[in-house]
Each structure stands twice: as C-alpha cells, then as structure tokens.
C-alpha positions in Angstrom: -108.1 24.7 -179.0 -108.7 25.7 -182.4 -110.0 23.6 -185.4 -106.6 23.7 -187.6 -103.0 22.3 -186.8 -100.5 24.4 -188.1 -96.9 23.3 -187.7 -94.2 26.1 -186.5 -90.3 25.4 -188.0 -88.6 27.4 -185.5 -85.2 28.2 -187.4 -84.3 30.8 -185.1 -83.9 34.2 -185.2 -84.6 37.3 -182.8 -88.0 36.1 -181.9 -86.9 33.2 -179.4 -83.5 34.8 -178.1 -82.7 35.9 -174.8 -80.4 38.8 -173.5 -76.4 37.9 -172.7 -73.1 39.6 -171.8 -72.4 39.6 -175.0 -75.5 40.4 -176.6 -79.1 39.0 -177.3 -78.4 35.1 -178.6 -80.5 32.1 -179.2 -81.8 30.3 -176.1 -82.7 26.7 -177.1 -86.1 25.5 -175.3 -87.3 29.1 -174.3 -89.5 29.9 -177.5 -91.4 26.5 -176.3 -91.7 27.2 -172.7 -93.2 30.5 -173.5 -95.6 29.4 -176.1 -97.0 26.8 -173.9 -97.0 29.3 -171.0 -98.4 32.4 -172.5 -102.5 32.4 -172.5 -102.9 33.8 -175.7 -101.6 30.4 -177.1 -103.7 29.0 -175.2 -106.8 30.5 -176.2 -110.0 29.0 -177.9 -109.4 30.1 -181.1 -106.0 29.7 -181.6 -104.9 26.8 -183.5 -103.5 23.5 -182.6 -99.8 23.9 -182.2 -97.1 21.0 -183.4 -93.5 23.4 -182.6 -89.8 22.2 -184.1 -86.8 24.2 -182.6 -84.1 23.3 -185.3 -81.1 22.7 -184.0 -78.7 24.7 -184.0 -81.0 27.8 -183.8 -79.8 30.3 -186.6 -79.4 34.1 -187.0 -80.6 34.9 -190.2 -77.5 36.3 -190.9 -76.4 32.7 -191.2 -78.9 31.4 -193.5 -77.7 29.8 -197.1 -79.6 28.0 -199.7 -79.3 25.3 -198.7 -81.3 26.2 -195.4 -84.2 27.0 -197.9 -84.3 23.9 -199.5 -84.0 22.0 -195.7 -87.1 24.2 -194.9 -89.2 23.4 -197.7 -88.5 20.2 -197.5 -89.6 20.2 -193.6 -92.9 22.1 -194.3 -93.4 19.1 -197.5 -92.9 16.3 -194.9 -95.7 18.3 -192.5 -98.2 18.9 -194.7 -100.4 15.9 -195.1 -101.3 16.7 -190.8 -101.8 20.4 -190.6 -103.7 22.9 -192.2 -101.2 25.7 -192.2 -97.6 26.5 -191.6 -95.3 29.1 -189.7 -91.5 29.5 -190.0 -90.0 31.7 -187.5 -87.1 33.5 -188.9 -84.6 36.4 -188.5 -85.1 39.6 -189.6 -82.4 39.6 -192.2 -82.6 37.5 -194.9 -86.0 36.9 -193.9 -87.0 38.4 -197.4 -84.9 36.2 -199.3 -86.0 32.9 -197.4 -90.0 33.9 -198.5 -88.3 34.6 -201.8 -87.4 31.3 -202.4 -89.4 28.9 -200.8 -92.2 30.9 -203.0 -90.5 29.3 -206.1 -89.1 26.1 -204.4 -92.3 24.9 -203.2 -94.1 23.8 -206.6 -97.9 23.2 -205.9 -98.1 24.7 -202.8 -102.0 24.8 -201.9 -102.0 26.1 -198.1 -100.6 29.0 -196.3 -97.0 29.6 -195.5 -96.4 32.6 -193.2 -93.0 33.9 -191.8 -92.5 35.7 -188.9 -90.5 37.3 -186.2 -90.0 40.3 -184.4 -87.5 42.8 -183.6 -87.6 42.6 -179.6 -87.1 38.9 -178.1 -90.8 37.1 -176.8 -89.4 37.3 -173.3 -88.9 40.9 -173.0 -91.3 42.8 -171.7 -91.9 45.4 -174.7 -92.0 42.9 -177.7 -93.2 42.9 -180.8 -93.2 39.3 -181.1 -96.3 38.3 -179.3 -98.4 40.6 -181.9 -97.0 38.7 -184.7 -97.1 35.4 -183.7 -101.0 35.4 -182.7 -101.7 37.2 -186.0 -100.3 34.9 -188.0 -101.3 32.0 -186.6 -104.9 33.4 -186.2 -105.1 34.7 -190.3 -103.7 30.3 -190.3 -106.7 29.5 -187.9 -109.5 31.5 -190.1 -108.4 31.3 -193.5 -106.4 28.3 -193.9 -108.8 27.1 -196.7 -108.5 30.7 -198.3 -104.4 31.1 -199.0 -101.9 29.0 -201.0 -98.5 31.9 -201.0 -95.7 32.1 -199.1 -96.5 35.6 -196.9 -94.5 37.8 -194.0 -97.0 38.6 -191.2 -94.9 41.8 -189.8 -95.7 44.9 -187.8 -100.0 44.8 -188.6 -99.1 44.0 -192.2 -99.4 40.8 -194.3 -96.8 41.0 -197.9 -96.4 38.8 -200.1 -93.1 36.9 -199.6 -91.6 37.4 -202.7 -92.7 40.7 -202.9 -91.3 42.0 -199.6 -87.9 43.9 -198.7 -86.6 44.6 -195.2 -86.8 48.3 -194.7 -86.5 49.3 -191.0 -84.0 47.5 -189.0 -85.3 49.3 -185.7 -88.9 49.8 -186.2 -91.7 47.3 -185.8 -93.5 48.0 -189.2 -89.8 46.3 -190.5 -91.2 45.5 -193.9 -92.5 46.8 -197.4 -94.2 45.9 -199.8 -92.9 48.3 -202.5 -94.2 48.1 -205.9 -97.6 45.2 -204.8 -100.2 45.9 -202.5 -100.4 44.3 -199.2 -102.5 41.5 -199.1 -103.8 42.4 -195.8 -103.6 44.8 -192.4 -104.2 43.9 -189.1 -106.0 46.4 -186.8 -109.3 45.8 -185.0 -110.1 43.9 -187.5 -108.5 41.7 -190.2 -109.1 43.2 -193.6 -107.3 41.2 -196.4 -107.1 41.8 -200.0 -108.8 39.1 -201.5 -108.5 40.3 -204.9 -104.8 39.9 -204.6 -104.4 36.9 -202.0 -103.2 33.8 -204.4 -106.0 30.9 -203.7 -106.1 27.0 -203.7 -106.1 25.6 -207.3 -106.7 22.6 -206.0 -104.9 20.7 -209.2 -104.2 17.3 -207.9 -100.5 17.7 -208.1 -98.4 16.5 -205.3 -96.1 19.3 -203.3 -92.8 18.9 -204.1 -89.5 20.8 -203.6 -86.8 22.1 -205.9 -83.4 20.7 -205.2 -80.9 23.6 -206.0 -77.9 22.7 -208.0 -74.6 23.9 -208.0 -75.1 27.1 -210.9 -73.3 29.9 -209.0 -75.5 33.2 -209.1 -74.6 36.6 -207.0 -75.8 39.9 -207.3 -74.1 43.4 -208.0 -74.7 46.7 -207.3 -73.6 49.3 -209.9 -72.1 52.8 -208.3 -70.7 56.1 -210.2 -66.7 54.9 -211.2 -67.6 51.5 -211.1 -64.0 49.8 -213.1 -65.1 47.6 -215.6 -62.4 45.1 -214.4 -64.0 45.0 -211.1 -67.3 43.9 -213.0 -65.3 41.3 -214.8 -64.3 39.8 -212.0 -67.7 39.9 -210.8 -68.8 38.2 -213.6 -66.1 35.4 -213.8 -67.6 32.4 -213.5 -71.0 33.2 -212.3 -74.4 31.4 -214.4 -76.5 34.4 -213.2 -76.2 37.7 -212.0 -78.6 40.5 -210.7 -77.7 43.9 -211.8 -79.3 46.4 -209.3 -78.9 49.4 -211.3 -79.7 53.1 -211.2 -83.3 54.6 -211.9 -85.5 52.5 -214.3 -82.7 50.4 -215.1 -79.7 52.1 -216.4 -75.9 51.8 -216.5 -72.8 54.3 -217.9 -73.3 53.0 -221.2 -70.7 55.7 -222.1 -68.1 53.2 -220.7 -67.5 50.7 -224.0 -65.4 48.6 -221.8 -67.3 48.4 -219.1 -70.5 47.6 -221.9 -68.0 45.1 -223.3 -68.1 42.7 -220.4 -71.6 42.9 -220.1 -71.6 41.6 -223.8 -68.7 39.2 -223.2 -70.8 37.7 -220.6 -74.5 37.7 -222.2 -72.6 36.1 -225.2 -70.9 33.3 -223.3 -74.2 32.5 -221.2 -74.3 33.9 -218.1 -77.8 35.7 -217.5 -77.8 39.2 -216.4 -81.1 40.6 -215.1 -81.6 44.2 -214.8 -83.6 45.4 -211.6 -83.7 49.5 -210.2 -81.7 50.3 -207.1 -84.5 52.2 -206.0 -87.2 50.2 -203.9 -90.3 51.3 -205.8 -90.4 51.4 -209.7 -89.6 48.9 -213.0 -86.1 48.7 -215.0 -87.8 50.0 -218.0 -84.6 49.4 -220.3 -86.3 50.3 -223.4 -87.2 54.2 -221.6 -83.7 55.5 -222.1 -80.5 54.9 -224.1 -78.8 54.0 -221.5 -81.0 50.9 -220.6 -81.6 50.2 -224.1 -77.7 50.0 -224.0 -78.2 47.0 -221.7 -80.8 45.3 -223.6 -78.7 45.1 -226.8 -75.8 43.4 -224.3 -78.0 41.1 -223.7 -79.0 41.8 -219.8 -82.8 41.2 -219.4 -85.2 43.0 -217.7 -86.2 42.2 -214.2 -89.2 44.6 -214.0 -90.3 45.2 -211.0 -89.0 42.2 -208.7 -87.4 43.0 -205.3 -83.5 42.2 -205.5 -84.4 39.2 -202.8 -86.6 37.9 -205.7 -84.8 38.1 -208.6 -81.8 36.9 -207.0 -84.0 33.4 -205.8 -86.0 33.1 -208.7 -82.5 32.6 -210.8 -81.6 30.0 -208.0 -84.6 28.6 -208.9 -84.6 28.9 -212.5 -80.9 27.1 -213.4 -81.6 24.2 -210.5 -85.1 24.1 -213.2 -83.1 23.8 -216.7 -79.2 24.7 -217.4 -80.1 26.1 -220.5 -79.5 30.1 -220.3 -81.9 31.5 -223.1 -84.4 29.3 -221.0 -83.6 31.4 -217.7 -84.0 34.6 -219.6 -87.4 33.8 -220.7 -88.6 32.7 -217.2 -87.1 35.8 -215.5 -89.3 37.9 -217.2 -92.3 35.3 -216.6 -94.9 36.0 -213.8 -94.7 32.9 -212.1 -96.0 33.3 -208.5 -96.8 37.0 -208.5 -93.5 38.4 -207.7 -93.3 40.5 -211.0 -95.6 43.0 -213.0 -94.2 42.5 -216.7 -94.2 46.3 -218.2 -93.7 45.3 -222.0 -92.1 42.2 -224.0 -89.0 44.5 -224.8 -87.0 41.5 -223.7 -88.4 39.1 -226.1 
C-alpha cells in the first residue's frame, strides 16, 4: 500500500449504483466490495484507503446545504489521520457541492477532490474506475502539494469552484470555463502548478462555516420577463444571483421591472450580476444596460460560475448579516473562484 491515508465520504451518487427495474439506484455495500475487490486498489502505489458509505446514499439531485455543511464537517473530523480526502458525489449538483465546501472549509491546507462517473463501477464500460485511481493517485503523489477543493473528471482536474457541469452524457462531464485547468491526466500527469492553490501552512485550525437561515436563490432573466414575477422572486430573499444576458445586462427599458431591482438593493437584499453565457465577465460598466443595474444597486459577479456565486452568498450572510458587507465580499477573490475585471462596484 501507498504511503498516505486518504479518507473516501461516499455520499452517493452514480458511481456506486447498480442497475434496477426501475432504473440504476444506490446499492448500499457494493462501492466497498468492489473497491476492496478491484486490483487497481490494491496496488502498490495506491493509497491507504479508510471508506464511509453515508447512509442513506444520495442522488445528487437530493443534495441541500445542509448536506455541505455535514460533509465539511466529516472531512474536519478526518483530517488529523489522513493526508488527503475524496468525496464521491453525483453528477448534478456536484458543482455546487465543490462550490461550497471551497468557502465553508476555512484553512483548508490538504487536498479535497470530488468525483464520480457517469456509468456505475460495476458495469462493464465505466468511467468510474478511471476517475477514482486518478484521484486518489494525484492524493497519493501530491498530497503535500494542494490545499483547494478540485473535481477529478473525464482526464481533467478544475478547480471546484470554478467548475460547471456541461455534458450530461459524456465522460469529459465538466468545464472549466473562464480558469485554466489545474491539470490533465493522460500518460502522464501534467498539472498546473502555477495555478494549483498550495499549503500556507498558517497555524490556523480547520474549521467549518455553519450556514444560517439567510434565504438566497438564483434567477434567470429571459426576453418578457414580468417585473411582478421578479418581485415575487425577490420577496423575501437576503441574496439573489441574477444570471443575465451577455456581459451582464438586463431590459433596462423596463422602469418597472428596474424599479424592483432598486426596491430590493434599497431594502437590503444583495443582487449579484453574473452572464448566462458559460465563458465571459458581467462587465456592467460596458453597456447602458448593465450600467442600468449598477446604479440599482446589483453588483457585479465577474466571472464566477452560477454554482459559485450562488454558494459564496450562502457563505457570505452565514459570515456577517450585514448586506453592504456581502457586496463587498462578492466581488472579493477569496479562494480563486473570481477574476475581478475593474472596481466599478466599489
């Protein structure tokens, strides 16, 4: 066996199901048979193993916040015994789950790499057996080299925060749209060590964000859009992402759909503009009708995947309830899952 432990939550996901009348479903026990079956686990330079099949097994589909926070926390209690760590997730909302435990886990200093696949481990054509030894082999050899929260997907290594699912049939599922990779796997592994966030070493113990109760949702602008149907959007919400069109624009023709934006700003709910499109900033100062948005009050989310902006305000209000506070942060680079553009939101 390898030199490192690496501990493997197993929170469920496509990657230990098996096939069923009504459709592939988790099979509790089978991801550990095959693990300790398979020889590639086995291997000399694979790692030292400790598994946990939570229980019940979710779909990603399923996952909630609150799932985050129960991960984090899991990885926390883990850390002082293994060198590395694994979470086996869905597909999904796998994104959104590297999203947030990126911001949740304050002072992270070793690797935290999410996986799955898109075929099941006991099929014969899976992707799933790739994925798994890659990750746990970048764990084995570089353990003392990473501190981020990464996917390990289809020969590809993102950053977690930085990733958005892309493909829901092909193996190569996710992008990394406006960040480099931070590694691909062929023959060889060739990582990007100029981007890869390392060990700071700072002394400060891990420790995990409790989310409160702030409610924050995200909304996605289309042509017609009723300004009512925004209001009621906005009603009661502490923070919203508004995925709009281009480089961050909205009918700013529309004074009453501009007037609840305003209403909102005004009363303290934080808006955060990010583009619909998958590569590019919201630029809000590039045309008048983002520059619209920015004297409403909505602030600019640059160039963070929805997933990211969406966790990093989860993260933000359980961090201070104060909203001018939030809209600062937002547009803070705070574990590399933004490029700021300008200081037009200052």
């Amino acid at each position: 066996m390898g030199m490192r432990k690496v501990y493997i939550a197993y929170t469920g996901g496509t990657v230990g199901m098996q096939p069923t009348e009504r459709g592939s479903a988790p099979a509790p026990g089978q991801l550990g048979a095959l693990l300790a079956s398979l020889p590639q686990f086995q291997a000399a330079e694979m790692p030292e193993i400790t598994l946990k099949e939570y229980n019940p097994l979710l779909d990603s589909a399923n996952m909630t916040p609150a799932d985050w926070v129960t991960i984090g926390e899991d990885l926390k209690a883990r850390q002082e015994d293994h060198d590395g760590f694994m979470v086996l997730h869905g597909t999904d909302t796998m994104a959104y789950t590297a999203s947030a435990l990126s911001f949740l886990m304050e002072g992270l200093e070793k690797p935290v790499i999410l996986t799955g696949s898109q075929i099941p481990l006991c099929e014969t054509r899976s992707d799933a057996l790739e994925n798994l030894t890659t990750g746990l082999l970048l764990i084995e050899r570089y353990a003392h080299r990473m501190s981020e929260v990464c996917i390990c997907f289809g020969g590809r290594l993102l950053r977690g925060n930085r990733a958005s699912k892309t493909d829901s049939e092909g193996f190569d599922a996710f992008e990394s749209p406006n960040h480099p990779l931070l590694g691909t796997i062929g023959i060889d592994f060739e990582l990007n060590w100029r981007m890869l966030r390392r060990p700071q070493t700072s002394g400060l113990p891990l420790r995990v964000r409790k989310l409160g109760d702030a409610s924050v949702g995200a909304c996605r602008l289309y042509p017609g859009m009723p300004a009512r149907t925004l209001a009621a959007f906005l009603d009661g919400v502490s923070g919203c992402v508004l995925e709009c069109y281009g480089a961050g624009n909205a009918p700013n023709r529309d004074a009453e759909f501009m007037k609840v934006l305003r209403d909102a700003c005004d009363s303290g709910t934080v808006i955060v503009a990010v583009p619909q499109p998958l590569r590019g900033s919201a630029a809000l100062s590039l045309y008048a009708t983002g520059r619209t948005l920015l004297e409403a009050g909505v602030v600019s989310g640059f160039d963070m995947t929805a997933e990211a902006a969406l966790t990093k305000l989860s993260y933000l209000f359980a961090c201070t309830s104060d909203p001018a506070e939030v809209r600062h942060m937002m547009q803070q680079n705070l574990r590399g899952e933004l490029t700021p553009l300008t200081s037009e939101n200052d």
